[in-house]
Backbone as CSV, one residue per row, in Angstrom:
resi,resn,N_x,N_y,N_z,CA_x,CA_y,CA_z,C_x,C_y,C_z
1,UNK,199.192,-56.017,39.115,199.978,-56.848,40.013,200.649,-56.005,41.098
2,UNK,201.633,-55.015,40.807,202.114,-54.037,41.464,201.016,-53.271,42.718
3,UNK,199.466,-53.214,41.926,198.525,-52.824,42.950,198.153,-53.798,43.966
4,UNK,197.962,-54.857,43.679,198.078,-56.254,44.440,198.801,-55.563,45.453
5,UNK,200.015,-56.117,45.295,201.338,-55.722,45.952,201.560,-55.223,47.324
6,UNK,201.330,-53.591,46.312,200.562,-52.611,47.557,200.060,-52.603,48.013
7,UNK,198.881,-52.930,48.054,197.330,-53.160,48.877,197.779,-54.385,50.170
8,UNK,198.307,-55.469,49.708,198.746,-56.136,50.745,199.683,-55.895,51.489
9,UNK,200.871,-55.028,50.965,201.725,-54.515,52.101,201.136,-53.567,52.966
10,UNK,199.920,-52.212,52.446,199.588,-51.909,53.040,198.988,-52.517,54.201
11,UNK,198.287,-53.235,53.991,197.320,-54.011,54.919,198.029,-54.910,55.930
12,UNK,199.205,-55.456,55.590,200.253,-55.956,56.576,200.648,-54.767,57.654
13,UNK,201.318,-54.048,57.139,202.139,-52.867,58.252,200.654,-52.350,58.720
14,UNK,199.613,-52.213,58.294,198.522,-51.534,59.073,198.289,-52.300,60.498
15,UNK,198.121,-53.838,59.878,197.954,-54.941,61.152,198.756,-54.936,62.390
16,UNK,199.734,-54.641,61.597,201.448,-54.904,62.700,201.092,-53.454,63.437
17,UNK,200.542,-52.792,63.208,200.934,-51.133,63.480,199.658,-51.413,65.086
18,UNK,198.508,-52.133,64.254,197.178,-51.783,65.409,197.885,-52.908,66.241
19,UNK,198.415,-54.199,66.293,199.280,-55.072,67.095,200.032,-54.552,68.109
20,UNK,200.752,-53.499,67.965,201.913,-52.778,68.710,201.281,-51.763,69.598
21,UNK,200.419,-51.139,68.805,199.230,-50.216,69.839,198.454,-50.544,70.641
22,UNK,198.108,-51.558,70.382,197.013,-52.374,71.618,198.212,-52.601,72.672
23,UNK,199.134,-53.098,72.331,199.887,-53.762,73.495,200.685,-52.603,74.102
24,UNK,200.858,-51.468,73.313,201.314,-50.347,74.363,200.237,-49.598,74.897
25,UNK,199.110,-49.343,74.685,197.978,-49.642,75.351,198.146,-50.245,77.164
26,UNK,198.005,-51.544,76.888,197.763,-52.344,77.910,199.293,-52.286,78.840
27,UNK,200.469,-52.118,78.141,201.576,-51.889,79.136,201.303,-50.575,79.531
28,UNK,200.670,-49.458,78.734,200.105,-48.140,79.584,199.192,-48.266,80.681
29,UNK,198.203,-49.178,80.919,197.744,-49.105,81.902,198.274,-49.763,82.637
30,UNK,198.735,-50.554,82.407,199.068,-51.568,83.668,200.074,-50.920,84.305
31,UNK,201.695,-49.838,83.877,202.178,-49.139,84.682,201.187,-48.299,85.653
32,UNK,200.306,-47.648,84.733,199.311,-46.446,85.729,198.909,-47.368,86.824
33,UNK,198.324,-48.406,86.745,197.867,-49.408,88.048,198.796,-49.467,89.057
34,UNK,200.015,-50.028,88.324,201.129,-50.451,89.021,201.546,-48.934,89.954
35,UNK,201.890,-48.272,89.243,202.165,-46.406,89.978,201.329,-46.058,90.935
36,UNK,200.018,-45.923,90.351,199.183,-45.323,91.622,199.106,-46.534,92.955
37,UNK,199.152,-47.915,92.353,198.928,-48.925,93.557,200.328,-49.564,94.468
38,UNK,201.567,-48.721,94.180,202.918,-49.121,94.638,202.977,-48.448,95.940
39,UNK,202.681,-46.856,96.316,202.470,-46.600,97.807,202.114,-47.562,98.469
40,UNK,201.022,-47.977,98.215,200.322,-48.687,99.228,201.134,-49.784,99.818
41,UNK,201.612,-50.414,98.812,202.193,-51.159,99.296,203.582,-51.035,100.172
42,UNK,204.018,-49.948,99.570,205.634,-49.150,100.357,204.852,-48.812,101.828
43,UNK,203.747,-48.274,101.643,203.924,-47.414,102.865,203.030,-48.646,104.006
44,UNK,202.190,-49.633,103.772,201.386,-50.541,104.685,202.582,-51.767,104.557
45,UNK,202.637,-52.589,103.754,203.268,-53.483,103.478,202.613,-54.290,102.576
46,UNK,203.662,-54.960,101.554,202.260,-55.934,100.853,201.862,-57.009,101.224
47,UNK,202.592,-57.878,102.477,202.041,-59.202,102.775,201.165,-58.479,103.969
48,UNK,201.018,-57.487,104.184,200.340,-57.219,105.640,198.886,-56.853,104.620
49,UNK,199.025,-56.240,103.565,198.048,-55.689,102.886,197.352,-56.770,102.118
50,UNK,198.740,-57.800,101.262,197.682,-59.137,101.038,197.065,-60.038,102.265
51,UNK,197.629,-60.299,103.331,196.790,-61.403,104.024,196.205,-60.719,105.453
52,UNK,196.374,-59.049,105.496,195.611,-58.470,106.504,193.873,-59.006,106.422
53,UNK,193.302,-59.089,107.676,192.341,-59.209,107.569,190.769,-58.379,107.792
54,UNK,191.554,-57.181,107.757,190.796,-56.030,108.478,191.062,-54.771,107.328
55,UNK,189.539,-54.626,107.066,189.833,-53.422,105.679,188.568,-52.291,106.416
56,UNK,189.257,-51.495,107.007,189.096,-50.201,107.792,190.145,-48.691,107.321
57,UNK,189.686,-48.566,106.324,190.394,-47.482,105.836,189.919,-46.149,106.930
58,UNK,189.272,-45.920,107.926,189.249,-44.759,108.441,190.077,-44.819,109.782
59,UNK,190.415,-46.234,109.631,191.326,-46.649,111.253,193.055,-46.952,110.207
60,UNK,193.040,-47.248,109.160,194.212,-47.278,108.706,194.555,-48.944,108.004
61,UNK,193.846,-49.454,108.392,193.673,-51.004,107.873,193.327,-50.930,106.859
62,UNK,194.106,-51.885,105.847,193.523,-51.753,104.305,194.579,-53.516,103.875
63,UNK,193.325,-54.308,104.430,193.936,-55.907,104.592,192.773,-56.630,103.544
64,UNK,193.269,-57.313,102.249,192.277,-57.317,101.667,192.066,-58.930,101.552
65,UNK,192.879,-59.650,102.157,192.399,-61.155,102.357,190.950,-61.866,102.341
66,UNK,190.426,-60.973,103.230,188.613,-61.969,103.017,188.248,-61.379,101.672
67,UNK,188.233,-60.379,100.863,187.992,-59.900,99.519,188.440,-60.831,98.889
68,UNK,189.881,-61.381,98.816,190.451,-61.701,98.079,189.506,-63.517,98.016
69,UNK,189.722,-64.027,99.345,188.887,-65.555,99.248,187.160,-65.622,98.597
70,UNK,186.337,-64.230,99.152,185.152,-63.997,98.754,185.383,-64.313,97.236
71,UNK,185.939,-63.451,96.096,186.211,-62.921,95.300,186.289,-64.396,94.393
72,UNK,187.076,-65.225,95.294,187.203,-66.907,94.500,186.057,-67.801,95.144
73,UNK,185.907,-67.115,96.255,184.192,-68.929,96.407,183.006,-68.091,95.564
74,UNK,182.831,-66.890,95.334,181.635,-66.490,94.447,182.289,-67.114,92.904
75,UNK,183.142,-66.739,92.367,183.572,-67.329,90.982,183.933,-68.687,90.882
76,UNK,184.405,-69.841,91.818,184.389,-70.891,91.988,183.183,-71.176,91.783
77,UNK,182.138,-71.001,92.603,180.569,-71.717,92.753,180.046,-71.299,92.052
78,UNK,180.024,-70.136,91.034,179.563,-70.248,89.730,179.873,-71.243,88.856
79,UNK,181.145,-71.226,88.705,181.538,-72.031,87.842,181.146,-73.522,88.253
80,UNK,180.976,-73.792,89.576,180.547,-75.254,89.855,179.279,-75.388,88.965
81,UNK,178.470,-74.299,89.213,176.793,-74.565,88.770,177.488,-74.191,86.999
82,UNK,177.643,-73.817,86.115,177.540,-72.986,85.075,178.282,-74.226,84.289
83,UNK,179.761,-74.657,84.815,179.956,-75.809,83.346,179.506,-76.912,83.267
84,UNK,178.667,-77.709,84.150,178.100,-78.638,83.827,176.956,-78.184,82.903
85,UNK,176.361,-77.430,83.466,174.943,-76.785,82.535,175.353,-76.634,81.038
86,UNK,176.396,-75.775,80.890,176.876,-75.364,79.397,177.554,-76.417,79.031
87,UNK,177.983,-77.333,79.238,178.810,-78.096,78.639,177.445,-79.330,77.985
88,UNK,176.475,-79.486,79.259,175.757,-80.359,78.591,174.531,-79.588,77.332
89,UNK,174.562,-78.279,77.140,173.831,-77.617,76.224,174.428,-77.184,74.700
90,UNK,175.768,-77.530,75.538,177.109,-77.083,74.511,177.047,-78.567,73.269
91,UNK,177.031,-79.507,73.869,176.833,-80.558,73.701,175.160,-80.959,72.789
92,UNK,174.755,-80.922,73.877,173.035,-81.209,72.772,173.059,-80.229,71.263
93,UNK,173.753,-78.751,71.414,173.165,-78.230,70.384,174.157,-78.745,69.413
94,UNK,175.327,-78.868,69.938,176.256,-78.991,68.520,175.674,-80.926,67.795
95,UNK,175.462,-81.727,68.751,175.684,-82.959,68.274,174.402,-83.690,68.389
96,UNK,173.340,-83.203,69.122,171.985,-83.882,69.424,171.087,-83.268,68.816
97,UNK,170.881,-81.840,68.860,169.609,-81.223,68.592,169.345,-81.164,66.766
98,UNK,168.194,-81.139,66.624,167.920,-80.888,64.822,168.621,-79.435,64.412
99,UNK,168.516,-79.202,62.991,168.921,-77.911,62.976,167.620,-76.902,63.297
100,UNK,166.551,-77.182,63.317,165.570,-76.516,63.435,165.454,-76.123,65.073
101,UNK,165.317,-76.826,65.660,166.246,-76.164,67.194,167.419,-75.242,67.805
102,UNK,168.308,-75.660,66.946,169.442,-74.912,67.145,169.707,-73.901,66.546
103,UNK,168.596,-73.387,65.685,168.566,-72.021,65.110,167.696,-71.518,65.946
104,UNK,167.027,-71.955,66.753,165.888,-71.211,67.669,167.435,-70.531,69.302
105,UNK,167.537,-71.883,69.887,168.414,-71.701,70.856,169.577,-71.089,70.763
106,UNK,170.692,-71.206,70.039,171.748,-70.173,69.320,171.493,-68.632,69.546
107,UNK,170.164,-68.055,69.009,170.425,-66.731,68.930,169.962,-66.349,70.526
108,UNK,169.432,-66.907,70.779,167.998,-67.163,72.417,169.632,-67.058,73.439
109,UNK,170.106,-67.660,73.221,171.669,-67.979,74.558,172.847,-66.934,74.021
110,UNK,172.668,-66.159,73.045,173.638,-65.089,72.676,172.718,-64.211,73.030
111,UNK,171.466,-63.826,73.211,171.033,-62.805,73.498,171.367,-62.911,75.265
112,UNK,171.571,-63.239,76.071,172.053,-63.714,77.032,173.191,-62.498,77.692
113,UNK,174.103,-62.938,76.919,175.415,-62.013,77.200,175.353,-60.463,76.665
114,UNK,173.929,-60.216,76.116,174.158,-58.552,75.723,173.064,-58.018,76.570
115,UNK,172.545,-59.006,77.439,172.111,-58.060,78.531,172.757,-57.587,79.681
116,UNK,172.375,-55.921,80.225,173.409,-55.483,80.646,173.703,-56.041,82.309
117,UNK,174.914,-55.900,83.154,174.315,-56.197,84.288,173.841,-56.243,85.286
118,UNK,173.470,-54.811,85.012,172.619,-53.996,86.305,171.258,-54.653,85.607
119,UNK,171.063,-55.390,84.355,169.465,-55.539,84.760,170.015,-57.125,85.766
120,UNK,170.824,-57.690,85.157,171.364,-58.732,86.049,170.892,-58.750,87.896
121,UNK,171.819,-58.018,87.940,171.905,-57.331,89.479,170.420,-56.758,89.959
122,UNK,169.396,-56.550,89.287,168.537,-56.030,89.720,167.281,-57.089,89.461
123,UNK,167.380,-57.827,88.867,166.651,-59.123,88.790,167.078,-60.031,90.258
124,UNK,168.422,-59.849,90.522,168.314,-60.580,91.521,168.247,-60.052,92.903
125,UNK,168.139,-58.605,92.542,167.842,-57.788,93.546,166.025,-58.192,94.182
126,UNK,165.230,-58.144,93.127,164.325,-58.365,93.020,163.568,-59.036,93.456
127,UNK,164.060,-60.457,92.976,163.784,-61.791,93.085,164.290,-62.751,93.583
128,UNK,165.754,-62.756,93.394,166.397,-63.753,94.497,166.334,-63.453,95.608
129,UNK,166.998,-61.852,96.050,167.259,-62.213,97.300,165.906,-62.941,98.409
130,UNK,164.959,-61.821,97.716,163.319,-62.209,98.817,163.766,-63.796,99.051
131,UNK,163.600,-64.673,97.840,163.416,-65.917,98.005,164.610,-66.464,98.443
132,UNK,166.154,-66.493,98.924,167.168,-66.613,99.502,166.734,-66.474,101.064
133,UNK,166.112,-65.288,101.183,165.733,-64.691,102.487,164.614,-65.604,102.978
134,UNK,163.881,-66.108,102.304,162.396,-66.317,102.583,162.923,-68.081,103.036
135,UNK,163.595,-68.702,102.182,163.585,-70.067,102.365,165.048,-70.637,103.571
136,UNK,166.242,-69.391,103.103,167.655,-69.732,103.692,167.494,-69.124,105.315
137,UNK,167.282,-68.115,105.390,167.729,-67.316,105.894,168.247,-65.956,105.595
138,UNK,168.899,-65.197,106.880,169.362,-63.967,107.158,168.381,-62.868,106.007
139,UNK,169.796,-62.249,105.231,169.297,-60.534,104.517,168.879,-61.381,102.853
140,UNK,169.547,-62.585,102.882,169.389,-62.952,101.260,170.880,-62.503,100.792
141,UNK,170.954,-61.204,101.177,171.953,-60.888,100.182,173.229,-62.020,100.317
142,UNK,173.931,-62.346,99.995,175.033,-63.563,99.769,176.121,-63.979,98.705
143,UNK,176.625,-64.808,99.426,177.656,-65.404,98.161,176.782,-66.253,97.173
144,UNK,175.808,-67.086,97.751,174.911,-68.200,96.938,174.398,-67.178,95.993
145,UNK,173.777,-65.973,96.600,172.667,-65.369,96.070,173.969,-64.541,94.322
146,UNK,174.443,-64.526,94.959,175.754,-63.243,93.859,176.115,-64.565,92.576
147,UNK,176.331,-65.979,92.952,177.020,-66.841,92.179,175.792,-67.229,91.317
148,UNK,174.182,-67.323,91.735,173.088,-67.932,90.995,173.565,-66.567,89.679
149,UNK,173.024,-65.407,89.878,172.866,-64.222,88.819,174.237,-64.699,87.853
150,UNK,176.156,-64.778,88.519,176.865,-64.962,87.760,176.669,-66.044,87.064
151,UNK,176.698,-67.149,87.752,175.873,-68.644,86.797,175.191,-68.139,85.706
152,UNK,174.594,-67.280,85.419,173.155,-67.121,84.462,174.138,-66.224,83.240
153,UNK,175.278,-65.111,84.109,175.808,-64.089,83.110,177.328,-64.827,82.248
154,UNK,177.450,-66.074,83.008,178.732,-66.806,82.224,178.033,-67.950,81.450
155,UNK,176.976,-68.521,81.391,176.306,-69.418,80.928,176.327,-69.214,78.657
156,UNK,175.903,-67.538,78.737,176.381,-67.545,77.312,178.140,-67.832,76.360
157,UNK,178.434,-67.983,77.646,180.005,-67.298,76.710,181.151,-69.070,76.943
158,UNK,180.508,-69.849,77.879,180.845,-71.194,77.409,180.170,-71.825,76.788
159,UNK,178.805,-71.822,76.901,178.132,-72.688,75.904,178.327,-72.394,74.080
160,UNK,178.175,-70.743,74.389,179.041,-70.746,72.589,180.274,-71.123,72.393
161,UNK,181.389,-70.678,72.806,182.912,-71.118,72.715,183.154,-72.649,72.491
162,UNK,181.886,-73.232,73.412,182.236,-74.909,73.974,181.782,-75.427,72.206
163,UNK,180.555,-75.015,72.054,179.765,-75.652,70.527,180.824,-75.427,69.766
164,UNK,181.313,-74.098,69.459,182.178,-73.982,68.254,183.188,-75.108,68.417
165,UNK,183.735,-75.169,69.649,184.959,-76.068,69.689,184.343,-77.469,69.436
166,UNK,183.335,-77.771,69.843,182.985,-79.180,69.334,182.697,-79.288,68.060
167,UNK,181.703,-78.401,67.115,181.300,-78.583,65.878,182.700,-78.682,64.769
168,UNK,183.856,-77.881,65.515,185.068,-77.775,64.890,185.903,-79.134,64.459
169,UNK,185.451,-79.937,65.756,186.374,-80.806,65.249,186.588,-81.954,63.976
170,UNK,187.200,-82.067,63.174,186.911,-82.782,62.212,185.719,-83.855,61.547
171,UNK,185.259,-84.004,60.846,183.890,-85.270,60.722,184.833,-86.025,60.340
172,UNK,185.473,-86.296,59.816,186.350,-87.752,59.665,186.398,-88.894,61.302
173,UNK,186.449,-87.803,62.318,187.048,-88.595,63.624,185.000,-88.969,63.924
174,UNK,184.163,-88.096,64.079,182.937,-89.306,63.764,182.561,-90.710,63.305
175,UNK,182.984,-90.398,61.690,183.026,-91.590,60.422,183.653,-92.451,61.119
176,UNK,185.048,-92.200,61.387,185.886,-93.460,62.321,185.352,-94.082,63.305
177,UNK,184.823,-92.565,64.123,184.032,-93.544,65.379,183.067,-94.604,64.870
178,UNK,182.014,-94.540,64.287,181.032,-94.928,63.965,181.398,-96.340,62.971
179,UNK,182.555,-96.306,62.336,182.921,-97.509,61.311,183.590,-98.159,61.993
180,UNK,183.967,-98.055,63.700,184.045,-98.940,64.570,183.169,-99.354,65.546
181,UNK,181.643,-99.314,65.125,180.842,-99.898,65.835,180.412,-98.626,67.143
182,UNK,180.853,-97.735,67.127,180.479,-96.940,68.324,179.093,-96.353,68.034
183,UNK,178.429,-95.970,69.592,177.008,-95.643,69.321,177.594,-93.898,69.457
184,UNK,176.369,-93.412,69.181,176.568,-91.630,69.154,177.302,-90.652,70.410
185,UNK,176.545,-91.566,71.261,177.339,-91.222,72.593,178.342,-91.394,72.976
186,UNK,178.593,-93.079,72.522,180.432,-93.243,72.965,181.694,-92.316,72.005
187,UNK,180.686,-91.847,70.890,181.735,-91.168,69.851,181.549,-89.635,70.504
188,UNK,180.616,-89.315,70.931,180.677,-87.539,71.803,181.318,-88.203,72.915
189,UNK,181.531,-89.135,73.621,182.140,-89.053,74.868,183.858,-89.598,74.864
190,UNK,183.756,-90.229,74.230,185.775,-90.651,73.870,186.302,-89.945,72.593
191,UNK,185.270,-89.711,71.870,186.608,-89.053,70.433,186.124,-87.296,70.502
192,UNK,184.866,-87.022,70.369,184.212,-85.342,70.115,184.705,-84.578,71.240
193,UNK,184.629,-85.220,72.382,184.496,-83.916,73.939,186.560,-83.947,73.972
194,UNK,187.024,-85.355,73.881,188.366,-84.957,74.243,189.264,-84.048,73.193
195,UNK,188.771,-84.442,71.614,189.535,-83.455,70.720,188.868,-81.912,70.904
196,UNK,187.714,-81.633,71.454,187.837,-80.549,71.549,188.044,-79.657,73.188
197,UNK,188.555,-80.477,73.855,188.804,-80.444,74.824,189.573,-78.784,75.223
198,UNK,190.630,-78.732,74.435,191.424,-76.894,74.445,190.708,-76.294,74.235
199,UNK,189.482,-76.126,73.545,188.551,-74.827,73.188,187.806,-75.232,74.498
200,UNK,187.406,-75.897,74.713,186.395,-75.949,76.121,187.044,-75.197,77.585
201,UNK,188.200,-75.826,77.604,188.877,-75.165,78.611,188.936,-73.935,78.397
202,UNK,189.253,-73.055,77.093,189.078,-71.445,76.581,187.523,-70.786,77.073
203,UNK,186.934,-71.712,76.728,185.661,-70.977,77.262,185.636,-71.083,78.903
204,UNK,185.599,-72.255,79.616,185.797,-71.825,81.034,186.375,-70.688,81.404
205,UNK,187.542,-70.601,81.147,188.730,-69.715,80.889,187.893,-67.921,80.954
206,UNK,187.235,-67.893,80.070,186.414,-66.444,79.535,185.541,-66.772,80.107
207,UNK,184.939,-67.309,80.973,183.482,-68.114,82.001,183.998,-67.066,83.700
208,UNK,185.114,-67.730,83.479,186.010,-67.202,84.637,186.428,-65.989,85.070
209,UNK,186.712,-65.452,83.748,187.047,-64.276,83.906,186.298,-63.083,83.990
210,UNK,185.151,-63.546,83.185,183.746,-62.448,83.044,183.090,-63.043,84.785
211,UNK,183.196,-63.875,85.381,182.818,-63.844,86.912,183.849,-63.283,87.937
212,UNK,184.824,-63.696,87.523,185.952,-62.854,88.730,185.728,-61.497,88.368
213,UNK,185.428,-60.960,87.071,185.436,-59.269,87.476,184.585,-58.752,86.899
214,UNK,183.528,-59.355,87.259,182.101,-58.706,87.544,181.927,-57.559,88.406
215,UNK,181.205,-56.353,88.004,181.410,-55.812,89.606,179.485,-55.150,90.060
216,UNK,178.942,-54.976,88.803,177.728,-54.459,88.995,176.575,-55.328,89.980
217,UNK,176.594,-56.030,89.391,175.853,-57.586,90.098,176.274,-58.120,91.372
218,UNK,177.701,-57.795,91.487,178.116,-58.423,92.685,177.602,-57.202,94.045
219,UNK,177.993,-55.975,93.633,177.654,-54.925,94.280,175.940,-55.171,94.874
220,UNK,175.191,-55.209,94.359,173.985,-55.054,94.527,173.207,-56.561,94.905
221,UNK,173.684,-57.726,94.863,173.187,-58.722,95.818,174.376,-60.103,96.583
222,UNK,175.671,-59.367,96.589,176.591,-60.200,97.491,176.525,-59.751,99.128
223,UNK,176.315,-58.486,99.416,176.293,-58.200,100.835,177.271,-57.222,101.095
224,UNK,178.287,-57.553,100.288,179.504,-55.970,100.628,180.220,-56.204,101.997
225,UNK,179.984,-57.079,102.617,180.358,-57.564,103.928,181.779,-58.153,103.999
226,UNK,183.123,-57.741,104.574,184.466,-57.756,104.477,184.444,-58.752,105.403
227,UNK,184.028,-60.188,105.008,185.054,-61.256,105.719,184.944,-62.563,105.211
228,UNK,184.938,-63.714,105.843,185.291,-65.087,104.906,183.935,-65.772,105.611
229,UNK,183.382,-65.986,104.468,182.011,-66.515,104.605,182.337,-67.707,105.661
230,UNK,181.417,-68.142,106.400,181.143,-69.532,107.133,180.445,-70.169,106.175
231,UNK,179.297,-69.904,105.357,178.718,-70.578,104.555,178.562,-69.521,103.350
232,UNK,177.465,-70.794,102.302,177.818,-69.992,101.028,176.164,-68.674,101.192
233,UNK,175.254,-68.996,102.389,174.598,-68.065,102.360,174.801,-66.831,103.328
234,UNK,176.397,-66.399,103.614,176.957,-65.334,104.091,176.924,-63.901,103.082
235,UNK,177.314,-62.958,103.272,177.491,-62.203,102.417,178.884,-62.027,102.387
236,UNK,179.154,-61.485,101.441,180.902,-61.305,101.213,180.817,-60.233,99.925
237,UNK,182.169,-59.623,100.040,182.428,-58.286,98.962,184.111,-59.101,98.378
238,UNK,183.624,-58.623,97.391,184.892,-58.502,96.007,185.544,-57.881,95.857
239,UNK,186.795,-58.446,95.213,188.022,-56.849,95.191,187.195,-56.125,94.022
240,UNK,186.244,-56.787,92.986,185.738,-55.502,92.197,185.006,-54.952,92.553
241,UNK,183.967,-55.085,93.606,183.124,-54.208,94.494,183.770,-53.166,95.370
242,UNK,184.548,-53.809,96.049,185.340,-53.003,96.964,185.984,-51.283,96.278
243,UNK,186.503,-51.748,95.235,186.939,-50.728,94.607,186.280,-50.057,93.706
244,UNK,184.946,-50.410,93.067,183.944,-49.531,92.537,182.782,-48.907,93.994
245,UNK,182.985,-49.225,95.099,182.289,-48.883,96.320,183.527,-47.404,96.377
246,UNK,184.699,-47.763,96.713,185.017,-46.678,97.505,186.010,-45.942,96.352
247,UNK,186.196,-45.849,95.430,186.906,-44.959,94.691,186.376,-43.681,94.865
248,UNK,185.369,-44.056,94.575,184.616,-42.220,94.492,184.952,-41.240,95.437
249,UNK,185.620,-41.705,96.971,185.499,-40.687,97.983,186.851,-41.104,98.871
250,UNK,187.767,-42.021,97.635,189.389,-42.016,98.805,190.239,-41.196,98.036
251,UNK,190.562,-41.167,99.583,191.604,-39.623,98.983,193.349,-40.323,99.584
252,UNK,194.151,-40.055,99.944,195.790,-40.561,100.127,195.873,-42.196,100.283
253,UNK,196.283,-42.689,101.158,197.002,-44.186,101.116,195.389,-44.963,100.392
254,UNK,194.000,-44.105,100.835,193.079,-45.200,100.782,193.243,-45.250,99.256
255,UNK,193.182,-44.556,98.661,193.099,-44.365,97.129,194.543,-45.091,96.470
256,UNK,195.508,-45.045,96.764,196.585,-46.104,96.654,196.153,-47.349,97.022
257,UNK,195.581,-47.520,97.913,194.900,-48.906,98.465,193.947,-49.552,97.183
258,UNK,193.460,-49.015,96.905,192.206,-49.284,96.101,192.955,-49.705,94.226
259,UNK,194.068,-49.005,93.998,194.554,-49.416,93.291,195.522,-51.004,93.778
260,UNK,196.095,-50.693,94.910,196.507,-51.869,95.005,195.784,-53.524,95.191
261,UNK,194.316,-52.961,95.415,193.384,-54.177,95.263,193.358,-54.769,93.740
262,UNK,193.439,-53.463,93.045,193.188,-53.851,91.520,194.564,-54.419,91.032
263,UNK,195.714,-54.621,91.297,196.758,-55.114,91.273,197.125,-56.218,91.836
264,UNK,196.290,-57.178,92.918,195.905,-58.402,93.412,194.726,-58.506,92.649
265,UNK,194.223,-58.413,92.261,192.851,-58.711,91.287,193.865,-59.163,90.019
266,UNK,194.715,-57.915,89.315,195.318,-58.410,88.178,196.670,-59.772,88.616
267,UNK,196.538,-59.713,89.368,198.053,-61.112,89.962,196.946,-62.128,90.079
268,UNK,195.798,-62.319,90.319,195.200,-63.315,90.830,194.470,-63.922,89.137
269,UNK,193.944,-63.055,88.401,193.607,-63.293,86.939,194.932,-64.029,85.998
270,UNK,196.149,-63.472,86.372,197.280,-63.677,85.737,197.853,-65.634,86.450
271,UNK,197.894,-65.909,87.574,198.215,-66.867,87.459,197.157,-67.629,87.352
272,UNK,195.386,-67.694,87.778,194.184,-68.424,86.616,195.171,-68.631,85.198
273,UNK,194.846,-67.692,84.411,195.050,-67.731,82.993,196.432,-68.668,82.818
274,UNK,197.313,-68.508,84.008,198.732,-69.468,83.697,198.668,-70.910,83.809
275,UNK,197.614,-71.220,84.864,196.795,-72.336,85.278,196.540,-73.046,84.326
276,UNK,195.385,-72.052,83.736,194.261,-72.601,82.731,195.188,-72.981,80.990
277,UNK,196.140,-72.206,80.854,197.049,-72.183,79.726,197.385,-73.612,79.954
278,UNK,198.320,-73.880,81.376,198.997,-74.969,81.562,198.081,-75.987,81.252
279,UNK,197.025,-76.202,81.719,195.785,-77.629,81.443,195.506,-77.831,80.303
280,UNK,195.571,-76.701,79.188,194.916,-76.652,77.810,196.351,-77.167,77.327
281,UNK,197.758,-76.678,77.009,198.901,-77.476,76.754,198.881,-78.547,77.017
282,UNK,198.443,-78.620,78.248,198.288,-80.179,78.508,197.499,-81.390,77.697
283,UNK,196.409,-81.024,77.231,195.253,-81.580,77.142,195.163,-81.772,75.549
284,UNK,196.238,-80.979,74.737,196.067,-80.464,73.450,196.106,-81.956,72.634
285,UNK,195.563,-82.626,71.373,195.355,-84.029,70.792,196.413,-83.599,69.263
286,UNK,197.531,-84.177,69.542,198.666,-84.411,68.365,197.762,-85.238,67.182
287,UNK,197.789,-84.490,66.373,197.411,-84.764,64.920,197.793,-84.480,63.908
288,UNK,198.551,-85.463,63.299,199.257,-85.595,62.388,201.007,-84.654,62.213
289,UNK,201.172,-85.029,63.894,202.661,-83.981,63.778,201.991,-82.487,64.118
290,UNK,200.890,-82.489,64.155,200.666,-80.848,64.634,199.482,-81.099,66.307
291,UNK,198.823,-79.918,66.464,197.943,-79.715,67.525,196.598,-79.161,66.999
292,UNK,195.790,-80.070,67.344,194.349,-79.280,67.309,193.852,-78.609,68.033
């Protein structure tokens, strides 16, 4: 009993111990961000540096505004194309398909997300752009062209999140549906999709975030081009491009600069996630005095 005991206290204070380390961890970097990316802002300004529109680090400009809008119509228009797709696959596998299907597709859409994404980026190096180029116009390279590849690299990570959250939700609220006359569909569309509604939004959520800071893929078929698209077959660069482009070779304010992109990158992830928190609170189905 006494070994009991032990073994579980051990295993408590071990938990609490890796808990406290991760998170001084992450307050360690985030000062280092914050430190190296605070010049920049002392010495340019930060509203001149957030809504400048001119990022010319050899003339002294370091305005990261069109990055910053690029950065949301490429991860927006993924996400336009990507949750309808996953939500309706999210859907067939958990509640339509046999099990003999969904042991085929399951492992087929997780193999998905462990490919890396330079083959990503180089598939659409490959192949999209020609055909972007061939049918749209201009170089190919683009925002359309950068959001198809992200579409394809966020496609694993809602459609799993979304299933679990649907398969999760209780079979009792089925039985009910169904012992009130409902057909299969009206019970996935009024009782299944809304109780699992908070996990769905979680996966957008991680949909979102693996597209806003992408940087391999975006590098190699968005265009790298510093300004605010007219259309979605413009090219445009990312604050994570931007700053895996020029780290390698800035040296004083630019290199403060470059951190301070990554510090509007982390402000811009931080109120998403406050967003996305707020909708899921919102959305959460009271059951029985608690939350599902």
């Amino acid at each position: 009993m006494e070994k009991n005991r032990l073994s579980e206290f051990l295993i408590e204070k071990s938990l609490v111990i890796t808990a406290i380390f991760s998170i001084i961890i992450i307050l360690l970097i985030v000062l280092f961000i914050l430190m190296e990316g605070f010049p920049a802002f002392e010495d340019y300004g930060f509203f001149r540096f957030l809504f400048g529109m001119n990022w010319a680090p050899s003339d002294g400009e370091f305005g990261v505004f069109a990055m910053i809008i690029g950065s949301i119509y490429v991860t927006l228009l993924s996400l336009i194309m990507a949750v309808p797709l996953s939500l309706l696959c999210a859907i067939f596998m958990a509640e339509v398909a046999p099990n003999s299907i969904r042991r085929i597709l399951k492992p087929v859409i997780e193999t998905l997300s462990g490919i890396p994404s330079v083959v990503y980026g180089f598939f659409g190096l490959i192949v999209l752009v020609p055909i972007i180029r061939t049918n749209f116009g201009g170089t190919g390279f683009s925002m359309f062209t950068a959001a198809l590849i992200l579409t394809v690299m966020v496609l694993p990570t809602i459609i799993t999140i979304s299933q679990d959250s649907l398969r999760a939700v209780p079979h009792e609220y089925r039985e009910a549906s169904f012992g009130l006359g409902a057909t299969n569909w009206q019970t996935i569309r009024h009782v299944i999709f809304p109780a699992a509604l908070p996990g769905i939004i979680t996966s957008i959520i991680l949909g979102m975030g693996r597209a806003i800071g992408e940087t391999l893929a975006a590098i190699m078929i968005a265009g790298n081009v510093v300004q605010i698209p007219g259309s979605i077959f413009d090219p445009v660069r990312t604050l994570t491009a931007n700053i895996a482009l020029e780290m390698g070779y800035a040296t004083g304010l630019h290199y403060n600069a470059l951190f301070g992109t990554a510090i509007v990158l982390f402000l811009i992830i931080i109120i998403l996630l406050l967003i996305a928190n707020y909708i899921q609170h919102k959305y959460k189905v009271d059951v029985g005095g608690g939350y599902l």
